[in-house]
C-alpha positions as CSV (number, residue, x, y, z in Angstrom):
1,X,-33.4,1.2,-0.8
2,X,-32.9,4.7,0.2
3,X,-35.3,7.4,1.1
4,X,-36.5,9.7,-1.6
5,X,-37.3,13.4,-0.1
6,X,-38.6,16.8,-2.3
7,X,-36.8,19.8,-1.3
8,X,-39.2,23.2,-1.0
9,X,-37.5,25.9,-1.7
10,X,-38.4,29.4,-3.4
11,X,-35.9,29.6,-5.2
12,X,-36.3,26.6,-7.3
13,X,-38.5,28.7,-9.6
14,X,-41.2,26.0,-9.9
15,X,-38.4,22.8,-10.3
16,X,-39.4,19.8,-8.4
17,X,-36.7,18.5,-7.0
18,X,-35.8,15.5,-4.7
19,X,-32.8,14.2,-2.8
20,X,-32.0,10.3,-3.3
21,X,-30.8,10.2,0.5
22,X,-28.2,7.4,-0.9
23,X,-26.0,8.5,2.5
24,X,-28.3,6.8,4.5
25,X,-27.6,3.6,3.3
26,X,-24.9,3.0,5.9
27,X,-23.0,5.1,8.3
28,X,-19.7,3.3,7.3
29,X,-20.5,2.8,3.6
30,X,-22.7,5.8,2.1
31,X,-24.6,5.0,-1.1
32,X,-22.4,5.5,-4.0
33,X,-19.2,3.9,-2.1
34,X,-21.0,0.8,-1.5
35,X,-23.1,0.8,-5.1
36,X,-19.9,0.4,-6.5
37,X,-17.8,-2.0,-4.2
38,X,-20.7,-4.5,-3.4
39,X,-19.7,-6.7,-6.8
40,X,-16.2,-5.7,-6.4
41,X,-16.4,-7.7,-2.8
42,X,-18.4,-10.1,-4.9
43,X,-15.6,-10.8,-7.4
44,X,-12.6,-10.4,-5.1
45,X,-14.2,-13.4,-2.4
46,X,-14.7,-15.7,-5.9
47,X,-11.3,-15.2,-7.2
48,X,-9.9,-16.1,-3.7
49,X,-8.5,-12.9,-2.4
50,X,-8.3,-11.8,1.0
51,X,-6.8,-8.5,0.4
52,X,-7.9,-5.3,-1.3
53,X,-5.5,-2.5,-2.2
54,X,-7.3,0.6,-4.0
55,X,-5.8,4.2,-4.7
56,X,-6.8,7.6,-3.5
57,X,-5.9,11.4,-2.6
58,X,-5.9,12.3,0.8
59,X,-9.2,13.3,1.9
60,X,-10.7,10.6,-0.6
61,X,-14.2,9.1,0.7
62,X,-13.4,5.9,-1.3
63,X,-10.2,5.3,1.0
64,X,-12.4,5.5,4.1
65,X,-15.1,2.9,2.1
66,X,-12.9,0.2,1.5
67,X,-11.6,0.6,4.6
68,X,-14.9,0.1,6.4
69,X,-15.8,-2.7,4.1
70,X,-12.5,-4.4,4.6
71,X,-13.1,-4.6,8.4
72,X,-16.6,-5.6,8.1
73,X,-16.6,-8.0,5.9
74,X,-12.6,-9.5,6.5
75,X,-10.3,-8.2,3.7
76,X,-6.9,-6.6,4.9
77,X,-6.6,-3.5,3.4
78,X,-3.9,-1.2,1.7
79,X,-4.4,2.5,0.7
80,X,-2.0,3.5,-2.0
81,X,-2.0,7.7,-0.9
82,X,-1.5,10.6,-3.2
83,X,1.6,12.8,-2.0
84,X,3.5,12.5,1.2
85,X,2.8,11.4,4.5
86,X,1.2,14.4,6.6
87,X,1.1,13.9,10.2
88,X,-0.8,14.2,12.3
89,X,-3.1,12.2,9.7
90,X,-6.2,14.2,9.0
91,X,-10.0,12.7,9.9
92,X,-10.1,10.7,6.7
93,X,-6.8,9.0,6.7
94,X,-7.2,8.3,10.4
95,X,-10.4,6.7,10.4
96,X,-9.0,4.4,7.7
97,X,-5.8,3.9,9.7
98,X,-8.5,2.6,12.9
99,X,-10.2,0.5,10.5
100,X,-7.1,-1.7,10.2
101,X,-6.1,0.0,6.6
102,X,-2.2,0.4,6.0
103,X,-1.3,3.2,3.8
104,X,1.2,3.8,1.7
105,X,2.4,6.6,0.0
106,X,3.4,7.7,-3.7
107,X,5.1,11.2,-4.8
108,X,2.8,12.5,-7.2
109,X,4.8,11.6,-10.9
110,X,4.4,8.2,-9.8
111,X,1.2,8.3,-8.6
112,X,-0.2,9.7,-12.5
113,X,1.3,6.0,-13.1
114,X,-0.6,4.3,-10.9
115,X,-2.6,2.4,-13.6
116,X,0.9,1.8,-15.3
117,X,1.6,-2.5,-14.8
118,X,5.1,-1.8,-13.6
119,X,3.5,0.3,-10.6
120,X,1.0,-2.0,-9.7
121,X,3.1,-5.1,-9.6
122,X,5.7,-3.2,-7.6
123,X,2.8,-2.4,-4.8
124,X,1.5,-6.1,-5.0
125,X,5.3,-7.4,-4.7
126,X,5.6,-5.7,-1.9
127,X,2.0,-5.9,-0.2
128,X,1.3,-9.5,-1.7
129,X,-1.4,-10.5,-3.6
130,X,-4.4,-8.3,-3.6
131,X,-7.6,-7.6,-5.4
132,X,-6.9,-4.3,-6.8
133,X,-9.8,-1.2,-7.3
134,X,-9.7,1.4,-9.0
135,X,-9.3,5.3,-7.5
136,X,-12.4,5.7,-6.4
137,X,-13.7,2.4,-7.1
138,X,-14.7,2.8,-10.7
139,X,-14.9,0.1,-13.0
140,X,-17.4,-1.8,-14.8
141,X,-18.4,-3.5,-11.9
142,X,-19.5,-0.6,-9.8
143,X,-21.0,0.8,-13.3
144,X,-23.3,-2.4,-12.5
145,X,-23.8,-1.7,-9.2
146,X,-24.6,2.1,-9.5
147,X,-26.9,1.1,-12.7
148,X,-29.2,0.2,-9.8
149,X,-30.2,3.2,-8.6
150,X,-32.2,4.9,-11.2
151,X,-35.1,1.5,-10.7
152,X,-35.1,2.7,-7.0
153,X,-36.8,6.1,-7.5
154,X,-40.3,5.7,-7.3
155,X,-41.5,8.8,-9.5
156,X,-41.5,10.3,-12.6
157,X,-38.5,12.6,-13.3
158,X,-36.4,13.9,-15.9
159,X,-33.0,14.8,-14.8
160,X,-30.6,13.3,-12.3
161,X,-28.0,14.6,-10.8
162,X,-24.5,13.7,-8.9
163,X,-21.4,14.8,-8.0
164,X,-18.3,13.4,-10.4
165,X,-14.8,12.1,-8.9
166,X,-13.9,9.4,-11.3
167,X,-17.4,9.1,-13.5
168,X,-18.0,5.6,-12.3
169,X,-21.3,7.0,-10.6
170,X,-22.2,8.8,-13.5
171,X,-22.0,6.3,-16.1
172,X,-23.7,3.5,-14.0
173,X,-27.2,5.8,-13.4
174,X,-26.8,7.1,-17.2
175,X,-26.8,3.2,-17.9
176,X,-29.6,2.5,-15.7
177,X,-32.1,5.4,-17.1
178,X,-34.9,4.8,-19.0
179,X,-35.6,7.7,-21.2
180,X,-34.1,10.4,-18.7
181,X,-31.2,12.3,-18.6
182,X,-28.6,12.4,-16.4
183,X,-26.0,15.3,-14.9
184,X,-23.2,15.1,-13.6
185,X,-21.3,18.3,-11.8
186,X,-17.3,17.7,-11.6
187,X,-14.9,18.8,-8.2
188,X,-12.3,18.7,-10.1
189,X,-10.5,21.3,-11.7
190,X,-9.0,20.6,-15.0
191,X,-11.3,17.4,-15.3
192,X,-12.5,17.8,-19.0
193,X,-11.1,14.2,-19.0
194,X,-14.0,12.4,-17.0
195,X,-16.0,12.6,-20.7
196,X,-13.9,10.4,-21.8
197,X,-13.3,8.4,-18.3
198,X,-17.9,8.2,-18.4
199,X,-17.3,6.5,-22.0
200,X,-15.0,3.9,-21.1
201,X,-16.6,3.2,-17.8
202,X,-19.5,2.4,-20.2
203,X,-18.1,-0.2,-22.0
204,X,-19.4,-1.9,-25.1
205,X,-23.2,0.1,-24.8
206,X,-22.4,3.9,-23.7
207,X,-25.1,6.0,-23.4
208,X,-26.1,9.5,-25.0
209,X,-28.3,10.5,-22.0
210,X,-25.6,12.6,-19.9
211,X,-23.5,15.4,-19.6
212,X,-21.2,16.5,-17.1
213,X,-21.0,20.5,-15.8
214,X,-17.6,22.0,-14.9
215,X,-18.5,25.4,-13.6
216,X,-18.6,24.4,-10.2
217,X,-15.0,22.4,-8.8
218,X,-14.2,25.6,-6.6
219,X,-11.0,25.5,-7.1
220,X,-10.3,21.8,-7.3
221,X,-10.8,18.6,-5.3
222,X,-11.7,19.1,-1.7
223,X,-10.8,22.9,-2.1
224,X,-13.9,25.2,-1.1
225,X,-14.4,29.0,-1.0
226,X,-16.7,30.8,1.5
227,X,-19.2,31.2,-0.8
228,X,-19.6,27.1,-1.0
229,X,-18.8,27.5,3.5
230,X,-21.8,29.2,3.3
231,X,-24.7,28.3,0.8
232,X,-23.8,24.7,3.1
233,X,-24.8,26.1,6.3
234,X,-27.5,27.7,4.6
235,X,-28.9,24.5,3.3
236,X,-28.7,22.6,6.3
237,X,-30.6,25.4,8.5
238,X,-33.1,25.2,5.3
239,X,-33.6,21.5,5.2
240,X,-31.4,20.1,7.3
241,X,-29.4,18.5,5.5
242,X,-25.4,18.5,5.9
243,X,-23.9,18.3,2.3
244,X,-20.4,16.6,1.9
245,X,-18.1,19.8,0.9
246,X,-15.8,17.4,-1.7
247,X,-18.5,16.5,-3.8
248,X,-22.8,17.0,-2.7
249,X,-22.3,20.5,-2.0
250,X,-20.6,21.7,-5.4
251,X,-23.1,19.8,-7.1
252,X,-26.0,21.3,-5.5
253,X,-24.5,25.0,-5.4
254,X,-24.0,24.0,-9.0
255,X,-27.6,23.1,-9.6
256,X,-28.8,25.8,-7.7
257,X,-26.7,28.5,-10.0
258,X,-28.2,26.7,-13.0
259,X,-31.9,26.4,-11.8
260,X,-31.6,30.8,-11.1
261,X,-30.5,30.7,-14.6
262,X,-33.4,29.6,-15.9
263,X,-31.8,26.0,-17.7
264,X,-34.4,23.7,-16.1
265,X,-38.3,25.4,-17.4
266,X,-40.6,25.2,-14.6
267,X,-42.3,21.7,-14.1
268,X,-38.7,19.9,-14.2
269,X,-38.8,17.1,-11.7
270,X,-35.3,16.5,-10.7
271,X,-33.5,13.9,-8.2
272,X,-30.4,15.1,-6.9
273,X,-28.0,12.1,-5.1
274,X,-26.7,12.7,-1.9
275,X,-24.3,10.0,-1.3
């Protein structure tokens, strides 16, 4: 269980809110990225694999996961890489290359077929068998895992709030609520889709309890502006807390902008994740 801590600040306008410290959970393995690759582990052990092969872009926080978890707990790993090779490899793709991770790399038209069978069984023919994730780990059995989190917080609260990739996050706390709502704020430009990604993730029992803010990508996935440079510097010499720039920090710049514009009524308790 992770740490739940109020943020005081004046210009929350009389909004309780609190950070679900979810990357404290493990160094290696923050919060959300091990919520939703514990059962994935779970399932690849039972059905005899000893090799996970998972998709991502290149600064993609789920590559460096399963990378981590691979090493710890004895799974080769591959990392199927959006684009081409870049060297020298940037901090994210080189902590997954130390980790024992092999990557490989797709041009971009193939990579939008990544899901497609004939791609996948051209990776696994080449790499062997694997247990194969998701981009970004989401499927229904990180829904499970990240339907967890909600029955961790402690107090009463209305709203929730995390950063959306993929919507696996989202859709598991939406599941797990109990009369609250949840928000979810997107990093990706163009990503109208995840409505539809939140839905499926959901299965056979989606929820009505969420919605998903677009406002705030900056540009797209892992881009950032100087306005984002700075309300993160900002917030750490506030509360001292260093938000992730690909995901935490939109989504609180995002809830910020949307607390000054008086959508939350004074008296809101909110938890915001920081995974």
């Amino acid at each position: 269980m992770t740490p739940l801590v109020e943020v005081c600040d004046r210009r929350l306008n009389g909004v309780r809110l609190f950070l679900k410290r979810d990357d404290l959970l493990e160094e290696d393995l923050p919060g959300n990225k091990w919520r939703k690759l514990k059962y994935n582990l779970v399932a690849a052990r039972e059905q005899g694999y000893d090799r996970l092969l998972t998709f991502g872009g290149a600064y993609s926080n789920h590559i460096r996961a399963v990378a981590a978890a691979g090493q710890r707990f004895g799974f080769a790993t591959v990392g199927v890489i959006r684009g081409e090779e870049c060297l020298p490899l940037n901090e994210s793709l080189a902590y997954a290359v130390q980790r024992g991770m092999r990557l490989v790399y797709l041009d971009r038209g193939t990579y939008r077929r990544k899901a497609e069978p004939g791609v996948v069984d051209e990776l696994l023919g080449e790499f062997g068998p694997a247990y194969v994730l998701p981009e970004g780990g989401s499927n229904a059995l990180a829904v499970r895992g990240c339907a967890e989190l909600p029955g961790e917080i402690d107090i009463p609260f209305d709203v929730i709030c995390c950063a959306c990739g993929t919507g696996g996050t989202l859709a598991g706390i939406a599941a797990g609520l109990r009369g609250q709502r949840a928000l979810g704020f997107s990093v990706l430009k163009g990503g109208r889709f995840l409505d539809d990604d939140v839905r499926r993730l959901q299965g056979e029992h989606p929820t009505a309890n969420w919605s998903i803010d677009y406002d705030f990508h900056f540009g797209g996935y892992a881009k950032r502006t100087p306005a984002l440079d700075a309300f993160v510097a900002d917030f750490q010499d506030r509360h001292g807390v260093r938000l992730d720039r690909v995901y935490e920090a939109k989504m609180m710049y995002g809830l910020f902008a949307r607390i000054a514009d008086g959508v939350f009524p004074e008296g809101t308790v909110m938890v915001a994740v920081v995974a």
